[in-house]
C-alpha angles and dihedrals in degrees: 000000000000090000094058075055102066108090091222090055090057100034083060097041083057100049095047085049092055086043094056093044092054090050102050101021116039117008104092117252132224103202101092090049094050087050099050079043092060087032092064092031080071104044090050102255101132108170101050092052085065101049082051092055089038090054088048094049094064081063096037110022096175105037112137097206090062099044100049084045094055091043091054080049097050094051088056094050084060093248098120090164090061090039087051088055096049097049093046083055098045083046098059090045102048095021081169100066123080095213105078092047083046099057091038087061097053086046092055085045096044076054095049089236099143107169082057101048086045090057096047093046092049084050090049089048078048090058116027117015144237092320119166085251088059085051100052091043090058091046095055092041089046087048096048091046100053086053126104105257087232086069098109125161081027109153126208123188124217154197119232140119088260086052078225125192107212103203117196116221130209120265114272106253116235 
């Protein structure tokens, strides 16, 4: 009991208390809205999921979750140059999980940029392997290679834990 006497040792004891409570108790979380947010990502519906993220984000700005999630959205939703943003943030901010770099890679294809797509997909072999991801990704970038550059609204379907649809788009007119 001498130790609940010395005035530091409470004075810590109150301030990780406060610290917990604020934690659990009062600072908004962004969990429930993440979850309603996969929840609709797999029911197709695509851009409420991302009001839902967006809405997470303000708690949580550099949550990678969220921004790998509303990158996957925004390549469904055909905006490849948005979806290539979110997954260099979430990158830099889980630079241990595939699936940013993943989803960075079928944003650089969706784009036709190629050079780029080839030196992702090398850096995810680097790190991760030959995983059946990394296969699916070259596929896709072998496949959208090989077509005529005049191939636009062409759909490939592919493999991967996000059951992604890469769409190619037409080539910006200049």
């Amino acid at each position: 009991m001498r130790i609940l006497a010395n005035r530091i040792v409470i004075s810590l004891l109150l301030i990780l208390g406060a610290a917990a409570y604020w934690e659990f108790k009062l600072r908004p979380v962004s969990g429930p809205l993440y979850m309603a947010a996969v929840s609709d990502y797999h029911n197709r519906h695509y851009r409420r999921s991302l009001t839902e993220l967006r809405e997470g984000l303000k708690f949580e700005p550099n949550d990678p979750s969220i921004l790998a999630l509303m990158g996957w959205n925004a390549l469904k939703m055909r905006e490849a140059a948005s979806a290539a943003t979110y997954f260099r943030r979430a990158c830099r901010f889980a630079p241990r999980n595939s699936d940013p770099l993943l989803g960075e890679i079928y944003a650089e294809i969706a784009l036709q940029k190629y050079p780029t797509a080839k030196r992702l997909l090398s850096k995810l072999r680097r790190r991760f392997g030959e995983t059946a991801e990394f296969k699916s990704a070259r596929n896709a970038l072998l496949l959208n290679e090989t077509e005529p550059a005049g191939a636009s609204g062409h759909f490939t379907r592919l493999s991967n834990k996000a059951a992604l649809t890469v769409v190619r788009q037409a080539p910006a007119r200049r």
